[in-house]
N, CA, C and O atoms as a Tripos MOL2 file, in Angstrom:
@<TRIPOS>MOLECULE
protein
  272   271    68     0     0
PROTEIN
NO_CHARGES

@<TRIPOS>ATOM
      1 N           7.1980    4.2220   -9.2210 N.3       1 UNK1
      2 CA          6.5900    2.9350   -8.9520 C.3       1 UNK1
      3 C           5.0810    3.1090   -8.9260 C.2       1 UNK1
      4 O           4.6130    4.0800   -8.3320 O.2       1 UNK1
      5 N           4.2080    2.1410   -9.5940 N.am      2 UNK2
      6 CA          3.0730    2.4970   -9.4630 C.3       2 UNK2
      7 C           2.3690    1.0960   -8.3640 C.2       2 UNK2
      8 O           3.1170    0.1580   -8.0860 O.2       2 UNK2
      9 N           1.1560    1.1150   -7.9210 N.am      3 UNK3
     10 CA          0.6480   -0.3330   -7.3610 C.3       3 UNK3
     11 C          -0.4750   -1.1390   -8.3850 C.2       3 UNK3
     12 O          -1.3340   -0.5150   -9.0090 O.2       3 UNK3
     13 N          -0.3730   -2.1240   -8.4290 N.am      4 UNK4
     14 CA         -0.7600   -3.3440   -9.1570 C.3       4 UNK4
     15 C          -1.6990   -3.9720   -8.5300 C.2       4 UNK4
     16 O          -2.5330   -4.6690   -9.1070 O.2       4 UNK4
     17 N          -1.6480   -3.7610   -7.1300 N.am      5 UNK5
     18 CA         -2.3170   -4.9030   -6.1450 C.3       5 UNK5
     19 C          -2.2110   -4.4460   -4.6440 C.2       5 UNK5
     20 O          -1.1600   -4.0790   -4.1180 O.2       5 UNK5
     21 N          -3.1480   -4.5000   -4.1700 N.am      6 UNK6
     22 CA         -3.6540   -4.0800   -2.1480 C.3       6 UNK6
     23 C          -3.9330   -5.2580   -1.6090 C.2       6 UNK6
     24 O          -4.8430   -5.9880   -2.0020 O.2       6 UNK6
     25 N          -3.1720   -5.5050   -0.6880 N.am      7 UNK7
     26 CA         -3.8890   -6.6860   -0.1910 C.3       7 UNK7
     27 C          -3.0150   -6.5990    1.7130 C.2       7 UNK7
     28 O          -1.8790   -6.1700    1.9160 O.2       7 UNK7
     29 N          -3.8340   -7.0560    2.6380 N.am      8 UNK8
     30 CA         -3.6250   -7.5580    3.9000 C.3       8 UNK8
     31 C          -3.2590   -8.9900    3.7770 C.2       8 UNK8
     32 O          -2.9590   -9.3110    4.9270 O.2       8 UNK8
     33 N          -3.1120  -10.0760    2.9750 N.am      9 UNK9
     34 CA         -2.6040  -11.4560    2.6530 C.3       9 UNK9
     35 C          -1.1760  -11.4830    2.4420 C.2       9 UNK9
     36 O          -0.7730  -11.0540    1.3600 O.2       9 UNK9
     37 N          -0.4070  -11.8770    3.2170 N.am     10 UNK10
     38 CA          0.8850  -12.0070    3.0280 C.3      10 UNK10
     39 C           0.9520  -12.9020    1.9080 C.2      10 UNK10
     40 O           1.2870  -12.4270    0.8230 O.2      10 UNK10
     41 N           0.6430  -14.3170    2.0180 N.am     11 UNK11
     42 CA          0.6420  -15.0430    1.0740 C.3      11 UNK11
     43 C          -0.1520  -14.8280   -0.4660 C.2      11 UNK11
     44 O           0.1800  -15.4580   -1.4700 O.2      11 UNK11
     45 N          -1.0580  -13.9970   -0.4340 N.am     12 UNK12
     46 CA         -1.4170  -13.7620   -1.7000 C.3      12 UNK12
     47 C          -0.4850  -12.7480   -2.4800 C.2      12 UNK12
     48 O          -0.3250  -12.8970   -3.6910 O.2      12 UNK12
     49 N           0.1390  -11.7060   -1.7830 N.am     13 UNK13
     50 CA          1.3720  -10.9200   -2.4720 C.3      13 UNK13
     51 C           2.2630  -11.7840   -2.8570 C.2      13 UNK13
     52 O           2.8870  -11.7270   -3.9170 O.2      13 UNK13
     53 N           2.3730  -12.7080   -1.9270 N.am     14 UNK14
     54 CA          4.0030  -13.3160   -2.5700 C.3      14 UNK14
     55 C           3.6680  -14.4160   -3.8270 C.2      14 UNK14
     56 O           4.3820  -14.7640   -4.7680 O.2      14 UNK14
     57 N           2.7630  -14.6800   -3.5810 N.am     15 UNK15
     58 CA          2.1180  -15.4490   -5.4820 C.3      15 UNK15
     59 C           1.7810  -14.4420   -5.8230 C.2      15 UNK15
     60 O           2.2690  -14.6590   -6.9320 O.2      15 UNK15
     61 N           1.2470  -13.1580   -5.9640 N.am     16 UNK16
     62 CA          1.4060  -12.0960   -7.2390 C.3      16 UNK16
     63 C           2.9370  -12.0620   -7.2640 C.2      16 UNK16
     64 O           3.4980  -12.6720   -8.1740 O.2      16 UNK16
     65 N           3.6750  -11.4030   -6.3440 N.am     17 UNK17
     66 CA          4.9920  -11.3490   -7.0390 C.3      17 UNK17
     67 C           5.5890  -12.4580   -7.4970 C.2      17 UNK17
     68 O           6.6970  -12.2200   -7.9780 O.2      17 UNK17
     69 N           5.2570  -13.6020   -7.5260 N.am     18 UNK18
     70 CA          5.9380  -14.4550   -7.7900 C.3      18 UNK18
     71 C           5.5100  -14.6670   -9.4360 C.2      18 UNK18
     72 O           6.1970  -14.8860  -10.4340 O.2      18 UNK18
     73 N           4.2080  -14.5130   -9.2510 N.am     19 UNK19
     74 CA          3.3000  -14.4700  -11.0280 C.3      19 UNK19
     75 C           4.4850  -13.1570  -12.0220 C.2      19 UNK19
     76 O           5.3270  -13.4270  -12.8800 O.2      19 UNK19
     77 N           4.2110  -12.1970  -11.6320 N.am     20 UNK20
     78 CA          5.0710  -11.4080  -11.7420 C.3      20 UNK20
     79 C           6.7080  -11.4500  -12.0990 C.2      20 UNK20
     80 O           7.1620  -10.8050  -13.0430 O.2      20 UNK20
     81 N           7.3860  -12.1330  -11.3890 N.am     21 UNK21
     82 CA          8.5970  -12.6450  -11.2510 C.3      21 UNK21
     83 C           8.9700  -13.2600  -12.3590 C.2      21 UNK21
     84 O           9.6920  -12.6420  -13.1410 O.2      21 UNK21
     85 N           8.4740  -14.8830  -12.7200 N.am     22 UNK22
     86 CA          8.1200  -15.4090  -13.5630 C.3      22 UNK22
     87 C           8.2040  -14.6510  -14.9070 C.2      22 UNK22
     88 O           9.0010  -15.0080  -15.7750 O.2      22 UNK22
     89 N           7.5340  -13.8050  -15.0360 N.am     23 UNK23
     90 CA          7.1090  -12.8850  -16.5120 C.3      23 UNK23
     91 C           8.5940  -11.5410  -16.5750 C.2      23 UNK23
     92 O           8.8430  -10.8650  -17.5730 O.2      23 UNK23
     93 N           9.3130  -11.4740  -15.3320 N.am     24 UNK24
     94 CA         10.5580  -11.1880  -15.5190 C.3      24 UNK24
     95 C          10.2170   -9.7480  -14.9220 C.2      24 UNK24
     96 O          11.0260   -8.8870  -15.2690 O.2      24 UNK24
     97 N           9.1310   -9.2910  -14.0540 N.am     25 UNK25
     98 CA          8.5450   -8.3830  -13.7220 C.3      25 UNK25
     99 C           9.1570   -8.3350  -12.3010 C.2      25 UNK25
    100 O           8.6320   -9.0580  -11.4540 O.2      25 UNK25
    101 N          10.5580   -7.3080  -11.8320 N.am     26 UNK26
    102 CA         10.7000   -6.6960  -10.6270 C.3      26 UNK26
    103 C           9.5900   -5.9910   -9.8380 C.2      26 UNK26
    104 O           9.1650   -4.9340  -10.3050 O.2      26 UNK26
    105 N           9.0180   -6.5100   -8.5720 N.am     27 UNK27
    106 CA          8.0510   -5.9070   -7.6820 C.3      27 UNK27
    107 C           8.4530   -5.9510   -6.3290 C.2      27 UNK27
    108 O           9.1180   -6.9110   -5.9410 O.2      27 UNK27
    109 N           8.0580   -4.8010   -5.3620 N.am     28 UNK28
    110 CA          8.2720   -4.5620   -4.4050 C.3      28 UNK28
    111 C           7.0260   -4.6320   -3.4870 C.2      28 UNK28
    112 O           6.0410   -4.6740   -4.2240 O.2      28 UNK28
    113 N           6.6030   -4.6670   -1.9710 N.am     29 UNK29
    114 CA          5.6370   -5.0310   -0.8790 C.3      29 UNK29
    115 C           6.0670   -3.3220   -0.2880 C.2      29 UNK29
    116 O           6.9810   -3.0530    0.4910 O.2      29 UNK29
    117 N           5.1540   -2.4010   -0.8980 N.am     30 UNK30
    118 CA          4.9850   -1.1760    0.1340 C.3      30 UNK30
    119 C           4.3870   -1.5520    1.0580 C.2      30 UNK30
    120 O           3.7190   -2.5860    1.0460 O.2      30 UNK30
    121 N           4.5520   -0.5320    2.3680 N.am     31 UNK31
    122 CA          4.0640   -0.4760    3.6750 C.3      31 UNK31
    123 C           3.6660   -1.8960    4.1380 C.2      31 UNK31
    124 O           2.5880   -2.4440    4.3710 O.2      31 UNK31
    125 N           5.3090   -2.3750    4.1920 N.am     32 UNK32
    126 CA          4.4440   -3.5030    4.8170 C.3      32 UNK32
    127 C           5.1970   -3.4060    6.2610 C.2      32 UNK32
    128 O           4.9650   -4.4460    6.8790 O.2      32 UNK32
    129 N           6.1440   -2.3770    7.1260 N.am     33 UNK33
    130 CA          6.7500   -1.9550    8.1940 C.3      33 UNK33
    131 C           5.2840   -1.3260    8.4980 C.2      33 UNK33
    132 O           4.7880   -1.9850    9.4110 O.2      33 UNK33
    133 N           4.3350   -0.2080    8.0340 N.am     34 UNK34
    134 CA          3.3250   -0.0570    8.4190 C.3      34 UNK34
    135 C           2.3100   -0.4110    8.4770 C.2      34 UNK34
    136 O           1.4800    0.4770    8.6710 O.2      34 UNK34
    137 N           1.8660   -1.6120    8.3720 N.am     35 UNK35
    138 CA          1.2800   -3.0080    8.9650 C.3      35 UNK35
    139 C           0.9980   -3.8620    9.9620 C.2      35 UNK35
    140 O           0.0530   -4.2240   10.6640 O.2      35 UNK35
    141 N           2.6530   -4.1470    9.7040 N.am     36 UNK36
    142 CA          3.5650   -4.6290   11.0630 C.3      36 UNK36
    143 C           2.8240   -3.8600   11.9790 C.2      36 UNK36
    144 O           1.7680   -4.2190   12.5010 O.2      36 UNK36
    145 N           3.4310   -2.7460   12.1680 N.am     37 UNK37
    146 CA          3.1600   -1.8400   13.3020 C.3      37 UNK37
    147 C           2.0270   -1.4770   13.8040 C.2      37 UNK37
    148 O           1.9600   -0.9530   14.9160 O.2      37 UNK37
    149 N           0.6260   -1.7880   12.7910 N.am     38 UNK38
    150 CA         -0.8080   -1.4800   13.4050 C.3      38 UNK38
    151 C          -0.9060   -2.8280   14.3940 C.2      38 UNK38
    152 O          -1.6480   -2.8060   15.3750 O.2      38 UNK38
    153 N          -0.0990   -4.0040   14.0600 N.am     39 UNK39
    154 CA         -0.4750   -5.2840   15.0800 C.3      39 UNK39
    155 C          -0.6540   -6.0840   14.2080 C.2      39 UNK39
    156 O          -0.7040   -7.2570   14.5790 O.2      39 UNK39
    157 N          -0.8500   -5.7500   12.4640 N.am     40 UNK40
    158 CA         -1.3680   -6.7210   10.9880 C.3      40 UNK40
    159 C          -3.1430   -6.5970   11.3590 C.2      40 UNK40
    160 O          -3.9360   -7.2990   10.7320 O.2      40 UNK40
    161 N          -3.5150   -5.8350   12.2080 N.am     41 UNK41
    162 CA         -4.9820   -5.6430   12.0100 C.3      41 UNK41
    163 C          -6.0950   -5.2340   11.0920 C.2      41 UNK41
    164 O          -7.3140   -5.0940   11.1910 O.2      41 UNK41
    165 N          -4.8490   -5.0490    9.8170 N.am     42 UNK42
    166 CA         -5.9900   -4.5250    8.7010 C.3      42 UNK42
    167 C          -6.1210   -3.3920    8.4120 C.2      42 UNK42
    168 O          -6.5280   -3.0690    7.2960 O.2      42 UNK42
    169 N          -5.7700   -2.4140    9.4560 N.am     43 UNK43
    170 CA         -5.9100   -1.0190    9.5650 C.3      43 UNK43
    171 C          -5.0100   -0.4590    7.8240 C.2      43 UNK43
    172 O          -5.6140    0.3750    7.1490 O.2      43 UNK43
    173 N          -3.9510   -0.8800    7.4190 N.am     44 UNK44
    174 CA         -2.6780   -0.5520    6.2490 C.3      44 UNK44
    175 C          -2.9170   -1.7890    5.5220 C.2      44 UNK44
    176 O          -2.8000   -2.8740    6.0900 O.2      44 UNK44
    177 N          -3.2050   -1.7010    4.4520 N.am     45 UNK45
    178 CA         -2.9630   -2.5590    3.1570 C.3      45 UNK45
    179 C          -1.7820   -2.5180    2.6200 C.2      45 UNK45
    180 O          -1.4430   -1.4490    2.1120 O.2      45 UNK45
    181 N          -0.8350   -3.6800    2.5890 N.am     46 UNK46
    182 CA          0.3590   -3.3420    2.2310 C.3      46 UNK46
    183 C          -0.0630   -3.8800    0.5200 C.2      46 UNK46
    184 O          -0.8680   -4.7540    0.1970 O.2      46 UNK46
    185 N           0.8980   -2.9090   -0.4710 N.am     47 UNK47
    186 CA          0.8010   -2.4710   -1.3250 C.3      47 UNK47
    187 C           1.7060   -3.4170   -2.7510 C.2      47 UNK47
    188 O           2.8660   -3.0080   -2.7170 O.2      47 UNK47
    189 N           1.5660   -4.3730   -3.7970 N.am     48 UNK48
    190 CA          2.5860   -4.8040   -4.6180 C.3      48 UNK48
    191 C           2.8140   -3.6270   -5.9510 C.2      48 UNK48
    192 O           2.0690   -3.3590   -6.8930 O.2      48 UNK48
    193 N           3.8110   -3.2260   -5.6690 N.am     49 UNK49
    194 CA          4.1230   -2.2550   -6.8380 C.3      49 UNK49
    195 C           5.1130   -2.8390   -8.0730 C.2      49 UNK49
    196 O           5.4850   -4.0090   -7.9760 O.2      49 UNK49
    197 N           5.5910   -1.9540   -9.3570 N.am     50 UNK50
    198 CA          6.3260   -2.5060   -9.7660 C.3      50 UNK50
    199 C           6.6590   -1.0140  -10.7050 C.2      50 UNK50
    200 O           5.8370   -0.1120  -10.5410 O.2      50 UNK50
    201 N           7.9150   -0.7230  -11.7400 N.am     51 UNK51
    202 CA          8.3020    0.1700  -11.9630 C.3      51 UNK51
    203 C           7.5390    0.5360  -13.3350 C.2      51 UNK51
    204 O           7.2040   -0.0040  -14.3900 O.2      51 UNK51
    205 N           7.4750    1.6900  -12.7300 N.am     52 UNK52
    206 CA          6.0920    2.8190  -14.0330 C.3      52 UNK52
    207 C           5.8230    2.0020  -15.2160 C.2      52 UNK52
    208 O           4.6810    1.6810  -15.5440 O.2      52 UNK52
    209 N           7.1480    1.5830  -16.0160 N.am     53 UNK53
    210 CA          6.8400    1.1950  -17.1410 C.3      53 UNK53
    211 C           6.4800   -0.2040  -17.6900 C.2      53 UNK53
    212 O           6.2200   -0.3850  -18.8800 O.2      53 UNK53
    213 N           6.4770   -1.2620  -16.6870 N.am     54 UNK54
    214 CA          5.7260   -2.3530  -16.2830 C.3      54 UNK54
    215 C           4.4930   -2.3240  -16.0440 C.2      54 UNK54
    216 O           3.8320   -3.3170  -16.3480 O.2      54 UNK54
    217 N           3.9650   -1.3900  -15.5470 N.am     55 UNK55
    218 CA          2.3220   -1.3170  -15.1590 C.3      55 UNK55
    219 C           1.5880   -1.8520  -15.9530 C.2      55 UNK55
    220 O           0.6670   -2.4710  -15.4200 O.2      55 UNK55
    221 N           1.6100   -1.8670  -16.8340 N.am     56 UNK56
    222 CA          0.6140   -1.8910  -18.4220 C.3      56 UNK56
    223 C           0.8710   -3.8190  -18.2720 C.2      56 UNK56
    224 O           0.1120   -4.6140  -17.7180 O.2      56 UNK56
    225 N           1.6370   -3.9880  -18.6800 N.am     57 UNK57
    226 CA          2.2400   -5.5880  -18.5890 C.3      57 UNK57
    227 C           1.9890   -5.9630  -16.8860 C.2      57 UNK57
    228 O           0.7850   -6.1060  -16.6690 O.2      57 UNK57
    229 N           2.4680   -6.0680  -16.1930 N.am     58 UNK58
    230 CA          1.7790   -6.4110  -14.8060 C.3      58 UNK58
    231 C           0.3260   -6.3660  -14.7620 C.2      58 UNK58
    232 O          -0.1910   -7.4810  -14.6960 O.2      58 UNK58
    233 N          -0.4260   -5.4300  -14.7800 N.am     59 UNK59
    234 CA         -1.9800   -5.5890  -14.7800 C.3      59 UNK59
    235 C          -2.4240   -6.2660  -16.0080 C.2      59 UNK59
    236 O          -3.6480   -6.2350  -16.1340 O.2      59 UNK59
    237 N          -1.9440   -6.7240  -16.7230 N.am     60 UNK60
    238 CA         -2.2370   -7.7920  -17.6660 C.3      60 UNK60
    239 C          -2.0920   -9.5490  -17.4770 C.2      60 UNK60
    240 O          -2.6310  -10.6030  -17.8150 O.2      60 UNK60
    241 N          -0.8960   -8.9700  -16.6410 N.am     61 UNK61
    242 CA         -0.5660  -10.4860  -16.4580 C.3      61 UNK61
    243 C          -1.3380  -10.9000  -14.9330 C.2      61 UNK61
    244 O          -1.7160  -12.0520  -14.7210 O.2      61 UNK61
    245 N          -1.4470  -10.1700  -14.2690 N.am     62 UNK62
    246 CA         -2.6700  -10.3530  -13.2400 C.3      62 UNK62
    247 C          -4.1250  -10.6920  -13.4300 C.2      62 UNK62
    248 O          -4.7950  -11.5780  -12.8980 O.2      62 UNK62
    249 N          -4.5160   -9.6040  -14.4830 N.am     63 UNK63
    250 CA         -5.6620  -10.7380  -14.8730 C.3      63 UNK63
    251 C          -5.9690  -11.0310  -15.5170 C.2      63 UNK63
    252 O          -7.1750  -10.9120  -15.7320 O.2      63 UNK63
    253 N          -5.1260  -11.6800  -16.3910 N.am     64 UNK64
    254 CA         -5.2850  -13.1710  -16.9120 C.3      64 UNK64
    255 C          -4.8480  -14.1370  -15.9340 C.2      64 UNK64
    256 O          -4.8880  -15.3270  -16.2440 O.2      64 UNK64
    257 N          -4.5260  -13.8650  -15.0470 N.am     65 UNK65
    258 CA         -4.6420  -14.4230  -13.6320 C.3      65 UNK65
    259 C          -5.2900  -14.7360  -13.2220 C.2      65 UNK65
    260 O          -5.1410  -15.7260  -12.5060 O.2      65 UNK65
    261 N          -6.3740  -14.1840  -13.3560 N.am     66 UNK66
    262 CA         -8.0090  -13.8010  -12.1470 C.3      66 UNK66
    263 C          -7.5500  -13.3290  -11.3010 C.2      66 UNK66
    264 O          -8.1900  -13.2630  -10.2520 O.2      66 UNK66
    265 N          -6.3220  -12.8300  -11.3850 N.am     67 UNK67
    266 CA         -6.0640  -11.5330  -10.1250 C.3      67 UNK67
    267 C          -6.2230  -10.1810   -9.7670 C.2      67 UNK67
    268 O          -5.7540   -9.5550   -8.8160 O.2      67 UNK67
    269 N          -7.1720   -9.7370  -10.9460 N.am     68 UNK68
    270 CA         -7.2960   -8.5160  -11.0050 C.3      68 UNK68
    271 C          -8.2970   -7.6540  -10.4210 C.2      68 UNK68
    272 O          -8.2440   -6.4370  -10.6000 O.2      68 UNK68
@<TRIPOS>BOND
     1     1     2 1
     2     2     3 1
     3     3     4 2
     4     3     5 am
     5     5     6 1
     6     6     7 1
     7     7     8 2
     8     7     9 am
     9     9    10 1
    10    10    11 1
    11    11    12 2
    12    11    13 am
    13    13    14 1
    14    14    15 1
    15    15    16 2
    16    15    17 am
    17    17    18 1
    18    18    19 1
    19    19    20 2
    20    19    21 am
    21    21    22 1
    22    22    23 1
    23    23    24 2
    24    23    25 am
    25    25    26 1
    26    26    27 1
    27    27    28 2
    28    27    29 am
    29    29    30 1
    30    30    31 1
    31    31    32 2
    32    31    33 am
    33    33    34 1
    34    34    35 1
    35    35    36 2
    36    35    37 am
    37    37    38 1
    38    38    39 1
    39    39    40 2
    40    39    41 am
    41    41    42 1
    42    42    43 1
    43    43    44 2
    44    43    45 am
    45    45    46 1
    46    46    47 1
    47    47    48 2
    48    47    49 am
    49    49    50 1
    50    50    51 1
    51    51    52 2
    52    51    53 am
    53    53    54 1
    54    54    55 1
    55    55    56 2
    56    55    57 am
    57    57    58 1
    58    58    59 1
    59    59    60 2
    60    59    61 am
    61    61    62 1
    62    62    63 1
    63    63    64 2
    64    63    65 am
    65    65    66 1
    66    66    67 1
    67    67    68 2
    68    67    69 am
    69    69    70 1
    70    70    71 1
    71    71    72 2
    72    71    73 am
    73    73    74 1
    74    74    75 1
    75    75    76 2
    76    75    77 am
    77    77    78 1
    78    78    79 1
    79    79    80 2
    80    79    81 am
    81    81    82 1
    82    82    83 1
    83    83    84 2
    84    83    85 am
    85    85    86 1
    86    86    87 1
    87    87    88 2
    88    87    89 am
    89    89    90 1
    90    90    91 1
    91    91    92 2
    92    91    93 am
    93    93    94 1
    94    94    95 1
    95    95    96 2
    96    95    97 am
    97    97    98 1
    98    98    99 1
    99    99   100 2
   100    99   101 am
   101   101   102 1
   102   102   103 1
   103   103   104 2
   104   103   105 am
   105   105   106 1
   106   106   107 1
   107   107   108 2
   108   107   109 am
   109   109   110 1
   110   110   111 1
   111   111   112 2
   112   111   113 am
   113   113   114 1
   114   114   115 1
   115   115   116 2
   116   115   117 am
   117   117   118 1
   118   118   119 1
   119   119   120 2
   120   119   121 am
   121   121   122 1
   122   122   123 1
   123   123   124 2
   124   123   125 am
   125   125   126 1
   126   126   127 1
   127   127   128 2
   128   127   129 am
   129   129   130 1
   130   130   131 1
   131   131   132 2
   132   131   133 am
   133   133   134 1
   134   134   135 1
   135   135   136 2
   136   135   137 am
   137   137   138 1
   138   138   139 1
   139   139   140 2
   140   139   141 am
   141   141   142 1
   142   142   143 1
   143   143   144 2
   144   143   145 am
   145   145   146 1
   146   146   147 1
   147   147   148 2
   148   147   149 am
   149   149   150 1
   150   150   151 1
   151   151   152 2
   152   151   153 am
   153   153   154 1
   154   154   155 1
   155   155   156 2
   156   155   157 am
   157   157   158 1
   158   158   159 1
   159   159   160 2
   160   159   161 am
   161   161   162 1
   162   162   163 1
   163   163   164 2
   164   163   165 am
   165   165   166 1
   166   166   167 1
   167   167   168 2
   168   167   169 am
   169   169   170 1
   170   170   171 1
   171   171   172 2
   172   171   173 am
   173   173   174 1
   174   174   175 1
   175   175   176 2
   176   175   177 am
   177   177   178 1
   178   178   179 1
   179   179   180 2
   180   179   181 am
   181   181   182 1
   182   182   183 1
   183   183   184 2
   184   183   185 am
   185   185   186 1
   186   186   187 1
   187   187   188 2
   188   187   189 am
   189   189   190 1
   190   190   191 1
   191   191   192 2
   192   191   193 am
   193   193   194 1
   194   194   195 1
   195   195   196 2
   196   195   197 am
   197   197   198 1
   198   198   199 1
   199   199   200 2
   200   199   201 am
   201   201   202 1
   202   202   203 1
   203   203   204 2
   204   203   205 am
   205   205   206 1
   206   206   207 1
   207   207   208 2
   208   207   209 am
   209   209   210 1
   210   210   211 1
   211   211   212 2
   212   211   213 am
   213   213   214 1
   214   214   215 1
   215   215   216 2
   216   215   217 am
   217   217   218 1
   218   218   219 1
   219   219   220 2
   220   219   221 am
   221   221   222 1
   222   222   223 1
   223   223   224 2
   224   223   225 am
   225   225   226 1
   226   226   227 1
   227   227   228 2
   228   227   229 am
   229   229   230 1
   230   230   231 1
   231   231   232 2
   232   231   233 am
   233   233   234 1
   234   234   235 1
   235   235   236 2
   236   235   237 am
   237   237   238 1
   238   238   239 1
   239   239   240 2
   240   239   241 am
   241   241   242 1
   242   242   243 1
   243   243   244 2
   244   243   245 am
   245   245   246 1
   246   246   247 1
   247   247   248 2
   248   247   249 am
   249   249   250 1
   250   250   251 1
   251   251   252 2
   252   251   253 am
   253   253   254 1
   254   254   255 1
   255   255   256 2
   256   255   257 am
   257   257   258 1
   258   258   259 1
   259   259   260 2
   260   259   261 am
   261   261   262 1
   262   262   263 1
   263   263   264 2
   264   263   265 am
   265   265   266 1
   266   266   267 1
   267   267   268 2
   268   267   269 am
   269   269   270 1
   270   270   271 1
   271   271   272 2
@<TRIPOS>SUBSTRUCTURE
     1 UNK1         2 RESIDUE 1 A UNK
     2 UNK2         6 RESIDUE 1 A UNK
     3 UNK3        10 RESIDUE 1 A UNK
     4 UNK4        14 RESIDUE 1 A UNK
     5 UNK5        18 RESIDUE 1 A UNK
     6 UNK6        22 RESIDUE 1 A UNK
     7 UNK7        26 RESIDUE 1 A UNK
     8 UNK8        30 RESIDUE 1 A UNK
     9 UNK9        34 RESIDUE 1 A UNK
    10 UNK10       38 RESIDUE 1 A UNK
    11 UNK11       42 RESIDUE 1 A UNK
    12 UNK12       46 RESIDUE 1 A UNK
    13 UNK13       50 RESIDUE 1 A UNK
    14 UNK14       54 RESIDUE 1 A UNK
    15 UNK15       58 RESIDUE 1 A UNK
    16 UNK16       62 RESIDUE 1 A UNK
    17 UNK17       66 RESIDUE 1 A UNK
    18 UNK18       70 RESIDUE 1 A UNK
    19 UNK19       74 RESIDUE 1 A UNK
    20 UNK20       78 RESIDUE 1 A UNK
    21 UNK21       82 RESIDUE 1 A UNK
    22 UNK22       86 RESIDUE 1 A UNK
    23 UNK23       90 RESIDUE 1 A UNK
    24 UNK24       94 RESIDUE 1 A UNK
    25 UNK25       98 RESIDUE 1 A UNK
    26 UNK26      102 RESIDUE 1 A UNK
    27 UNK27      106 RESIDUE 1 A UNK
    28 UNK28      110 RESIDUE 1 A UNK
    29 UNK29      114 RESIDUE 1 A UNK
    30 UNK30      118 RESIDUE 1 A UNK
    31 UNK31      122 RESIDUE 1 A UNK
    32 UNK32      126 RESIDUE 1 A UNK
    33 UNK33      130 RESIDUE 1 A UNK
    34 UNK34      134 RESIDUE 1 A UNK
    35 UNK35      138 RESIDUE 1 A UNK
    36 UNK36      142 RESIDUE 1 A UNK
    37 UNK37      146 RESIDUE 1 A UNK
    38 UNK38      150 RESIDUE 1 A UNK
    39 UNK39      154 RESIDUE 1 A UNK
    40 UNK40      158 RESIDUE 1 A UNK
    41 UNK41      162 RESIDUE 1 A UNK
    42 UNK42      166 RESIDUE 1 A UNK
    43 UNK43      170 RESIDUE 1 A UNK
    44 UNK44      174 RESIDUE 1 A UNK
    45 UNK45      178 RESIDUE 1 A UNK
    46 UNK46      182 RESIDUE 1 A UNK
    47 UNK47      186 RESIDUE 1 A UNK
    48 UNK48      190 RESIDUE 1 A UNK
    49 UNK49      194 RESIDUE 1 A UNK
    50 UNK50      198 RESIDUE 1 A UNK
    51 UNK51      202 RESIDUE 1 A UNK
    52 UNK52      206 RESIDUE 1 A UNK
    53 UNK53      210 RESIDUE 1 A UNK
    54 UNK54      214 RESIDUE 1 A UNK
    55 UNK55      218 RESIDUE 1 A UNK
    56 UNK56      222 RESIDUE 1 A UNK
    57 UNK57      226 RESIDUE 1 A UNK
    58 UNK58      230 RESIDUE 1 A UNK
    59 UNK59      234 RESIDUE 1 A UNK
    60 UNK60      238 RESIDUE 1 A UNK
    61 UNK61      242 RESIDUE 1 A UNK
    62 UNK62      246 RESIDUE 1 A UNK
    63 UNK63      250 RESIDUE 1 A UNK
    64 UNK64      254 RESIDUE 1 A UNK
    65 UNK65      258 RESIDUE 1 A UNK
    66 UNK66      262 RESIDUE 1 A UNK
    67 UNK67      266 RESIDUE 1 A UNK
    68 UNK68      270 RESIDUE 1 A UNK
């Protein structure tokens, strides 16, 4: 799995994955149990990944997003 996207925004991950989704692109929210657990203070960026061979296509489709 590689990452695509860092973010402390709950809601901005779930419209990347959802951008993502859309384009038929399986993605997952690393560390987001270690987040949780700082209090969500920022301290852990939870992480949108997606599988190795998507990368190339995901960071494409992000920004042409302006998500990149």
């Amino acid at each position: 799995m590689r990452a695509v996207a860092t973010s402390n925004d709950p809601v901005r991950l779930s419209f990347l994955a959802a951008l993502l989704a859309d384009a038929g692109i399986q993605s997952t929210v690393l560390d987001w149990h270690a987040s949780v657990m700082d209090g969500s203070i920022g301290a852990v960026p939870r992480r949108l990944a997606v599988a190795d061979d998507d990368e190339a296509r995901a960071r494409r489709i992000l920004r042409d997003a302006g998500e990149a």
